[in-house]
GUTORLO-166873 format. One record per residue (C-alpha): x, y, z. Coordinates in steps of 0.05 Angstrom, whole numbers, padded with zeros to 5 digits, always signed. Layout:
BEGIN
XYZ
...
***
This chain:
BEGIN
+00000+00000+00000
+00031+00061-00022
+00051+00116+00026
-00011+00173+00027
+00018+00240-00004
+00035+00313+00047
-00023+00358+00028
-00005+00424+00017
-00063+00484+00001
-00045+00553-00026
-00096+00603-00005
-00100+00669-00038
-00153+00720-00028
-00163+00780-00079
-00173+00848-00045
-00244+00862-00089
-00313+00832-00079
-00313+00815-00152
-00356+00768-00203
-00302+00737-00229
-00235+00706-00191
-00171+00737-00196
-00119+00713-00221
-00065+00670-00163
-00012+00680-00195
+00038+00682-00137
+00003+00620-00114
+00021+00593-00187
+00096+00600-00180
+00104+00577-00118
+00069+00511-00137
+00103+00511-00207
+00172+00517-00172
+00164+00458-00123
+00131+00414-00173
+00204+00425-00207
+00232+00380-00153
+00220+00306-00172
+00221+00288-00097
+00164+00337-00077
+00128+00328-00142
+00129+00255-00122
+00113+00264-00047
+00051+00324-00048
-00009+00344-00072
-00026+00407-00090
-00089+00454-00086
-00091+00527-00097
-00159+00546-00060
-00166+00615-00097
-00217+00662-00068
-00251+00731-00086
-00253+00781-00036
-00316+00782+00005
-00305+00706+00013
-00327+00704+00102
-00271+00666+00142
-00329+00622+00162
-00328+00602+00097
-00259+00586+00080
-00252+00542+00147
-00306+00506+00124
-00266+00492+00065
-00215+00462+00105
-00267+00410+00139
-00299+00392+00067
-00244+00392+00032
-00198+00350+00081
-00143+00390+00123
-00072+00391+00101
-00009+00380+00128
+00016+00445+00101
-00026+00518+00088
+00018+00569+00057
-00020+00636+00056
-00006+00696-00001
-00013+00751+00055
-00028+00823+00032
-00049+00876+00076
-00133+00869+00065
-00122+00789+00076
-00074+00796+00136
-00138+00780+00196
-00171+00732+00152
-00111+00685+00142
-00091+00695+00216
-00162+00672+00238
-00156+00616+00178
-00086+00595+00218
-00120+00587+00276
-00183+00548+00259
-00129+00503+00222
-00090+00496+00276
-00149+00464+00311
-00151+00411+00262
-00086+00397+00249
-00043+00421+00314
+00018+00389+00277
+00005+00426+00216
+00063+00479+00185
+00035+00547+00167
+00070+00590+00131
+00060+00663+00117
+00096+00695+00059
+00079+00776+00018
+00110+00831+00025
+00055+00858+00077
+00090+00799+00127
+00168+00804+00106
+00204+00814+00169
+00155+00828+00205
+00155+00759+00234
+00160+00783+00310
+00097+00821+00300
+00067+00765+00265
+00085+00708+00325
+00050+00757+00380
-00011+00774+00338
-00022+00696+00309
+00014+00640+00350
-00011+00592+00307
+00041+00616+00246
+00093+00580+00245
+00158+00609+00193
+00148+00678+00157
+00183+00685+00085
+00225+00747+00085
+00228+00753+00007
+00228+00710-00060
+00188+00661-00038
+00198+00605-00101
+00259+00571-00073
+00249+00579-00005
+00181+00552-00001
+00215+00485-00037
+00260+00494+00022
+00209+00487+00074
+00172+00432+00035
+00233+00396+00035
+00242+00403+00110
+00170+00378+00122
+00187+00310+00086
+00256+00307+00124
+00215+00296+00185
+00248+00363+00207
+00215+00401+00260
+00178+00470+00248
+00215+00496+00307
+00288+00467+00276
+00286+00505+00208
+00358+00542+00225
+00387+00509+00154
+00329+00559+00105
+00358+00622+00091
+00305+00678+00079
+00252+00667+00141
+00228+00677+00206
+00211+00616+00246
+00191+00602+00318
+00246+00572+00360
+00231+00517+00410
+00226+00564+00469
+00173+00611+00424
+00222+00658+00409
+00229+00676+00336
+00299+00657+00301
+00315+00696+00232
+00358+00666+00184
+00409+00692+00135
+00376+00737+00080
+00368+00698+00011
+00400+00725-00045
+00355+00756-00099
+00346+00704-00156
+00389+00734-00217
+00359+00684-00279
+00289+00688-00260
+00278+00638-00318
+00304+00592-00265
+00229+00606-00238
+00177+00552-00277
+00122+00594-00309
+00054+00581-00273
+00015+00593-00336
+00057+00547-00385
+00066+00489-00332
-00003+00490-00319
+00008+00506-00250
-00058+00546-00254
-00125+00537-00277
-00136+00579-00339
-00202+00561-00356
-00266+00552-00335
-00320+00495-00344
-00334+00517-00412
-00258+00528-00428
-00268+00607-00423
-00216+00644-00392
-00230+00645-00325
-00204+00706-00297
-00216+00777-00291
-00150+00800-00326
-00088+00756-00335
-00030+00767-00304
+00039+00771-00323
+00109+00796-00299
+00167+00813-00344
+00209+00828-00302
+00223+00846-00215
+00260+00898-00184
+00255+00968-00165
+00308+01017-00177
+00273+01071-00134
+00261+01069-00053
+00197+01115-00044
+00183+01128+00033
+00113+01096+00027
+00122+01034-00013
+00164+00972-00005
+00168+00944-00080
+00234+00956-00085
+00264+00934-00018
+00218+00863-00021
+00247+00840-00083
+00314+00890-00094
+00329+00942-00128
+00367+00914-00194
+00318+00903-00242
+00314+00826-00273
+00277+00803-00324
+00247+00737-00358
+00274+00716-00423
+00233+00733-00478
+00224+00671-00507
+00177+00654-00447
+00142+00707-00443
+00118+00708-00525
+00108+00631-00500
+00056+00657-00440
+00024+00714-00485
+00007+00671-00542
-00028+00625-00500
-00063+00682-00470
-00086+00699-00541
-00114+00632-00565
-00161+00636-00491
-00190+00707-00528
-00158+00745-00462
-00180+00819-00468
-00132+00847-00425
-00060+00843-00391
-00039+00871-00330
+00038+00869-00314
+00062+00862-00241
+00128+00894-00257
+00145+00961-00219
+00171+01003-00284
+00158+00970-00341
+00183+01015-00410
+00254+01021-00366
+00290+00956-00397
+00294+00941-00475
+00273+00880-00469
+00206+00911-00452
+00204+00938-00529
+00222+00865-00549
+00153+00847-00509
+00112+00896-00546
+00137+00877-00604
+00113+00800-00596
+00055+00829-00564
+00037+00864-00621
+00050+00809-00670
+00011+00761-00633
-00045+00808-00632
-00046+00812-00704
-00045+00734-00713
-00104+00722-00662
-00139+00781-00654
-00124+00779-00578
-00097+00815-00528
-00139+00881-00541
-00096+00914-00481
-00047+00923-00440
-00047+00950-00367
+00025+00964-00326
+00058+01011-00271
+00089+01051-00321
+00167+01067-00306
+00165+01138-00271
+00224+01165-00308
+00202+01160-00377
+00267+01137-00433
+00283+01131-00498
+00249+01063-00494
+00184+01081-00464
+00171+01138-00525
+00179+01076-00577
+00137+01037-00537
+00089+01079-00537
+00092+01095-00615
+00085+01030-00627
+00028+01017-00581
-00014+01075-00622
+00002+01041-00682
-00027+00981-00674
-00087+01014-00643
-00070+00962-00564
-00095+00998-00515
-00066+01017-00447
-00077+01063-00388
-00017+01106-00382
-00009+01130-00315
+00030+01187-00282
+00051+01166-00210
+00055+01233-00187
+00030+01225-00109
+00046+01302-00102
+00053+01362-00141
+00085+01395-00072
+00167+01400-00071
+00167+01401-00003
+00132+01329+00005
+00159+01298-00058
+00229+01313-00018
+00206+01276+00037
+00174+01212-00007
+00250+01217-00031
+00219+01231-00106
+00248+01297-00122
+00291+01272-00163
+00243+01237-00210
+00237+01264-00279
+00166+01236-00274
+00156+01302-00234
+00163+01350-00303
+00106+01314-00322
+00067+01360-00361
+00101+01351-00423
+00092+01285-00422
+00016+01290-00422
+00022+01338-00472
+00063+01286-00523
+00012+01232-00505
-00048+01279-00522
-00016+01286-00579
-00012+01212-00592
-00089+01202-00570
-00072+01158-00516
-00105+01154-00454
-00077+01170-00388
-00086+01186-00317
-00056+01208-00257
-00046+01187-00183
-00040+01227-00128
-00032+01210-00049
-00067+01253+00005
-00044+01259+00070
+00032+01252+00058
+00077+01285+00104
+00091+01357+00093
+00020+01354+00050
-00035+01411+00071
-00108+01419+00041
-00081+01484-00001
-00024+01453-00023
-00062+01390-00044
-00125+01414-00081
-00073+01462-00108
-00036+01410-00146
-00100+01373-00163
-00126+01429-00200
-00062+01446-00240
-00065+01371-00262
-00136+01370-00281
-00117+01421-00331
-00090+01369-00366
-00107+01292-00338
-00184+01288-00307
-00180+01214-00288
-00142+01229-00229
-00151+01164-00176
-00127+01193-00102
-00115+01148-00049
-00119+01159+00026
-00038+01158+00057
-00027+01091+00082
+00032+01079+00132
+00058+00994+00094
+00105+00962+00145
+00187+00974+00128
+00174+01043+00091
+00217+01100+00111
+00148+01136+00129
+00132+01073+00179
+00198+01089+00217
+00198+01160+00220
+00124+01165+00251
+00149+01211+00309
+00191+01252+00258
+00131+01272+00231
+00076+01270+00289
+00032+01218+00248
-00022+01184+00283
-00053+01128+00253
-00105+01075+00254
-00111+00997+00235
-00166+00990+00185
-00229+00951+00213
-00227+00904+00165
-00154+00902+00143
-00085+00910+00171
-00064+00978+00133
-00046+01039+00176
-00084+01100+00158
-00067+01174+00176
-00103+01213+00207
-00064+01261+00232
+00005+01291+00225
+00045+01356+00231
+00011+01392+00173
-00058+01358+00164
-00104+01358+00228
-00162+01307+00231
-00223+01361+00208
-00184+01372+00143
-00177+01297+00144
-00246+01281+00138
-00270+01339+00094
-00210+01304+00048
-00242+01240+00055
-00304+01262+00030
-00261+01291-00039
-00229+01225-00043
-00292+01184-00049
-00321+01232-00103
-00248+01241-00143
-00245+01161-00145
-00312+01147-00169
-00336+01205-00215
-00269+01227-00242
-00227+01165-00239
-00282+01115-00260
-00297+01161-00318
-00373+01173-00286
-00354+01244-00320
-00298+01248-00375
-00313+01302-00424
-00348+01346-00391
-00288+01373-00351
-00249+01405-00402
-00318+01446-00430
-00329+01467-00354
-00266+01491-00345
-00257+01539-00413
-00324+01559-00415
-00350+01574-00346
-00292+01579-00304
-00317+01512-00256
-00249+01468-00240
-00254+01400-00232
-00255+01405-00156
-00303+01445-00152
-00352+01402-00188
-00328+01343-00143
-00350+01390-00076
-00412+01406-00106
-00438+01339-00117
-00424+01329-00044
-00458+01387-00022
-00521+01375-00070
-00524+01303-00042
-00524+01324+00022
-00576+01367+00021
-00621+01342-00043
-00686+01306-00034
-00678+01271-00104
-00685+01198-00071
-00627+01168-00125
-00581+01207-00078
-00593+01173-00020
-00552+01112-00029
-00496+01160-00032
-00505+01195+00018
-00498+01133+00048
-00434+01102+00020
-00391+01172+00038
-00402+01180+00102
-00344+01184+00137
-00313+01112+00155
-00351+01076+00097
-00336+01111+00040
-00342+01051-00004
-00324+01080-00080
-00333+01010-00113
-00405+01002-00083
-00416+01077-00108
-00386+01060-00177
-00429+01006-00182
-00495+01039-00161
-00485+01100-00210
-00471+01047-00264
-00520+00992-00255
-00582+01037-00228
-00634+01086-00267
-00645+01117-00205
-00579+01146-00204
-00577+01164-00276
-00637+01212-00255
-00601+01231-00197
-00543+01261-00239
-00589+01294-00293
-00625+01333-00230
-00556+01345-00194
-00528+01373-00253
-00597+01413-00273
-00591+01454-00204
-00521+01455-00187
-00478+01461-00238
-00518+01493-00301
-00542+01559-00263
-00469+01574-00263
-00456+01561-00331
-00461+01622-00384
-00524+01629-00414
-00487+01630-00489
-00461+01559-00471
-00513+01525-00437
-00542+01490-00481
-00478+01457-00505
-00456+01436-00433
-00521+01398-00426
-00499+01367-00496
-00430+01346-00465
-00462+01322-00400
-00510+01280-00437
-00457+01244-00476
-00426+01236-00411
-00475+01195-00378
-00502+01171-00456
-00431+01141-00457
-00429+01106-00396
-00417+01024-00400
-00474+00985-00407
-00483+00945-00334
-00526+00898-00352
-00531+00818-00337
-00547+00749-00375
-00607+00739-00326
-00638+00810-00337
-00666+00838-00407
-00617+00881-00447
-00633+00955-00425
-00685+01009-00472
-00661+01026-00528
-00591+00988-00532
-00594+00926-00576
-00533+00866-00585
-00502+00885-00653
-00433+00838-00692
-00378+00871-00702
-00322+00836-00729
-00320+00763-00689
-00346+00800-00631
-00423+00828-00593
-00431+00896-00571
-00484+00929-00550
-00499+00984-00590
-00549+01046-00578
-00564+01078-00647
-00575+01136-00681
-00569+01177-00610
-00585+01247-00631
-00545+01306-00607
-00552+01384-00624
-00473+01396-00627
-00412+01371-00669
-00384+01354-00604
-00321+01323-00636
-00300+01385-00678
-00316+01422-00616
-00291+01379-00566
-00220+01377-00595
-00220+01450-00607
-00223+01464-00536
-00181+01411-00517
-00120+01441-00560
-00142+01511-00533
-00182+01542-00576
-00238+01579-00568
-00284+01555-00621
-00359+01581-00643
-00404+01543-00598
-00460+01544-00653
-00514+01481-00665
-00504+01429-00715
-00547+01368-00703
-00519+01302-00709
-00531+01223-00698
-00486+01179-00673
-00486+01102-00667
-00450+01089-00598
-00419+01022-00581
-00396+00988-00512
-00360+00930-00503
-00406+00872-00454
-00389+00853-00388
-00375+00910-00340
-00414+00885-00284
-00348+00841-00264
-00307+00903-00252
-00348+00954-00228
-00348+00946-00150
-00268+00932-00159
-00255+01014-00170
-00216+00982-00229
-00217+01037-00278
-00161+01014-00313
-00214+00956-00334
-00265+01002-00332
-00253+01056-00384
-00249+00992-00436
-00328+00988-00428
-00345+01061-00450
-00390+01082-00501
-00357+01098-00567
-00379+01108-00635
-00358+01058-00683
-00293+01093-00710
-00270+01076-00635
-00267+01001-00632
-00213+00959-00653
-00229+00894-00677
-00191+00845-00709
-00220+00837-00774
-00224+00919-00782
-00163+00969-00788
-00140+00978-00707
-00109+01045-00729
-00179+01088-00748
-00175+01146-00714
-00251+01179-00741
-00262+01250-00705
-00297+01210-00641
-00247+01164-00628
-00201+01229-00623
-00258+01255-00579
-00259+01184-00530
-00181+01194-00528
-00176+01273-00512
-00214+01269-00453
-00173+01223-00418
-00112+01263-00422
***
């Protein structure tokens, strides 16, 4: 009788309550790397237990009764699944008190002290690559070693016999990170789903690790080094063709800077080729390298040409000198950034910009400030609350600069609330901003009415943002009550909001009344007309939220175009040529606002219910409305570039 097999389960958690699953790919390579070793490969089973966010603890420890407990659980620990996985380590602990856990992520990395006082029940922390040293500790398990005897892995934090925890020598980066097996290729992961579709929201790829840069709130660069490595390229072409035969829409890249190495041209090249062979990927999403070379310019040129799309993003955080010293960014080129939105404007790409409040050195004035000067030229702007991520140079210099901070309820992330130059009333007006900035200006909820606003009527984009909060304070309109709702202070939930404004008519109401009382009495009589013609295409433009269950909405039918269904809303009338006009003002001009009635077939690509509640815009803006000179299908020309494609692309940068 043969011997029975260790069990091992990966569990991974996804920070979004989201339709469909995302994608576990660090779960992937850690079970691709120690299915390498013919020992372990002949000595354990495997099973990734991959779960959306929103999954309850209760049940993922009933998972572990159903699906039979295993000798080892391995957990991918990020800040939002930090309690979860500690409870999880517990309950598993109760079935299995001989079990191993082990913790690994850069939310964890030597913080394995903390991690032994808050859950006793973990037993070794991984401190950084986690490939080679999880084969380690599997290894070790099948030795017969003890959990408390683990002396011989370099790269962790384990509990010593006497409780006290023993770190070992750091591990040295890994230099060929082809040495890595691929997940995707080695079929470490399931790709598909039941009826072979591509199972996940986006797929997920990295070119390349490292950081070059060591920004005080983030801890890329110091959890996997600073030298950037990358795959070969062979591989990669190998994992983006098969990506392209499963008719994946979109990739997002887990690399820090990509556009900083040539080899990343070499992957747009393939990318592109591949693209034109199978018609798929249709985009590409990345952290963009902050200092932008030689490199990133062709890669960006090439991009246009073959009509892939991509989110271009300017990591700003701050537009202040004084705090972009202290994030240790001032010497970023990424900081003369307005001439590189004017030379992708020029390209009709889309960008947008993030920004950080609540950074040290940061006040209200400073901040809203900066945000106007970059609305000017980016109005998806996505701003994110200052977070305090354990060993960041902000996390150790707390008394430096008087922060106080709390744990989320629900996560493990420290937020601000207070510091030398931000007290806790402008805190929470700022919250307020940062819940309407992420879902009407980020989520594209408005995208061309902005730029008309701010020539014509003198109304900058923050100002619109404060006045929907003050009109849904006050407002009767009942649409505006689930709002009112979701920004109070402490549950400002953007996703839910995004959602809502999305998927409900109610809301669409809501915004017609808001913007019939608050913002069009202070628009110019001469141009009022043609605002309301913007602001209809706005919310005209919108994705279609609709699912298989339901019946397609009024007046939008399912329409072929190419080898793929869109929904399509026809022959929407509108009183202005809001594409001549549109890009006049955008390069600007002052043009004659003067009627010119026209119809316009608008198309949106299907399936935005699975991103809305993620405050995924990247995803997002790929569902808009555009006429039919905006799509790019495979068996049409992906370079047309008709007057309202130039109008989708200008008002995103």
């Amino acid at each position: 009788m043969s011997e029975a097999k260790t069990s091992v389960y990966f569990l991974q958690q996804g920070i979004w309550d989201m339709p469909l699953e995302s994608m576990p790919l660090a779960a992937g390579s850690l079970k691709a790397t120690a299915l390498a070793d013919e020992r372990i490969r002949g000595a354990t089973d495997f099973t990734i237990l991959n779960y959306r966010g929103g999954v309850t603890q209760t049940q993922m420890a009933d998972d572990l009764v159903r699906k039979g407990v295993p000798d080892v659980l391995a957990c991918s620990v990020f800040g939002w699944n930090f309690r979860t996985f500690g409870a999880i380590a517990e309950t598993f602990k109760q079935l299995k008190p001989d079990g191993w856990v082990v913790f690994g992520g850069t939310h964890v990395a030597n913080q394995g002290e903390r991690i032994f006082r808050m859950f006793p029940e973990v037993d070794v922390v991984v401190n950084g690559e986690g490939e080679f040293v999880f084969a380690d500790i599997l290894r070790a398990y099948l030795d017969g070693n003890s959990r408390h005897d683990l002396g011989h892995i370099t790269g962790i934090t384990y509990r010593g016999a006497d409780g006290v925890p023993v770190t070992t020598a750091t591990r040295e980066r890994i230099n060929d990170l082809d040495v890595i097996p691929s997940a995707v290729l080695t079929g470490a992961i399931d790709l598909t789903d039941d009826q072979g579709r591509f199972r996940y929201d986006v797929a997920l790829m990295e070119t390349n690790r490292g950081c070059p840069y060591k920004c005080a709130f983030c801890y890329w660069g110091g959890a996997i080094g600073q030298r950037v490595r990358a795959f070969s390229r062979e591989r990669l072409r190998q994992e983006v063709e098969l990506y392209a035969k499963l008719q994946v829409h979109t990739i997002c890249l887990c690399d820090a800077n990509f556009g900083l190495l040539k080899a990343d041209e070499d992957f747009i090249d393939d990318l592109i080729e591949i693209r034109a062979q199978y018609g798929y990927p249709r985009a590409l999403e990345s952290s963009w390298a902050k200092n932008k070379s030689k490199v990133f310019y062709s890669i960006v040129k090439k991009m246009t040409q073959a009509g892939l799309k991509s989110s271009f993003t300017l990591a700003l955080q701050s537009l202040d000198e004084n705090v972009l010293e202290k994030m240790n960014r001032k010497n970023m080129r990424v900081n003369e950034w307005d001439d590189l939105v004017g030379w992708l404007n020029q390209q009709g790409l889309e960008c947008y910009a993030e920004l950080i409040w609540g950074a040290p050195g940061e006040t209200v004035e400073s901040f809203m400030e900066g945000y106007d000067k970059l609305s000017k030229y980016v109005s998806r702007i996505a701003v994110y609350p200052m977070l305090l991520l354990p060993n960041t140079d902000y996390s150790d210099k707390k008394q430096e600069y008087g922060i106080i901070s709390v744990r989320g309820d629900n996560d493990d992330f420290e937020y601000v609330i207070r510091h030398n130059t931000m007290s806790p009333e402008d805190n929470d007006r700022m919250q307020r901003f940062l819940f309407w900035s992420r879902v009407i200006a980020d989520a594209s909820v408005l995208r061309h009415s902005w730029a008309p606003l701010r020539e014509l009527a003198g109304i900058t984009q923050s100002q619109v943002l404060f006045s929907l909060d003050e009109w849904v304070v006050q407002t009767d309109e009942p649409g505006a009550g689930a709002l009112r709702d979701l920004v109070a202070i402490g549950t400002a939930t953007p996703g839910a909001a995004i959602d809502y404004l999305y998927r409900d008519p109610a809301a669409k109401r809501m915004l017609y009344r808001w913007w019939a009382e608050a913002v069009r009495p202070k628009v110019p009589a001469e141009f009022a007309d043609f605002l309301d013609d913007v602001f209809r295409y706005d919310v005209l433009t919108q994705p279609v939220y609709h699912v298989e269950s339901d019946p397609v909405p009024d007046g939008v039918q399912v329409v072929q175009v190419g080898s793929d269904e869109y929904y399509q809303r026809p022959a929407v009338p509108f009183n202005y040529d809001l594409a001549v006009l549109m890009a006049a003002l955008r390069a600007g001009e002052r043009p004659a606002i003067t009627p010119k009635p026209i119809l316009v077939d608008l198309y949106y690509r299907m399936g935005v219910s699975a991103f809305t509640t993620t405050t995924n815009s990247e995803e997002i803006v790929h569902f808009m409305g555009v006429p039919k000179d905006g799509l790019h299908v495979h068996e049409e020309s992906s370079t047309s570039d008709g007057p309202y494609n130039q109008l989708l692309r200008d008002s995103n940068c």
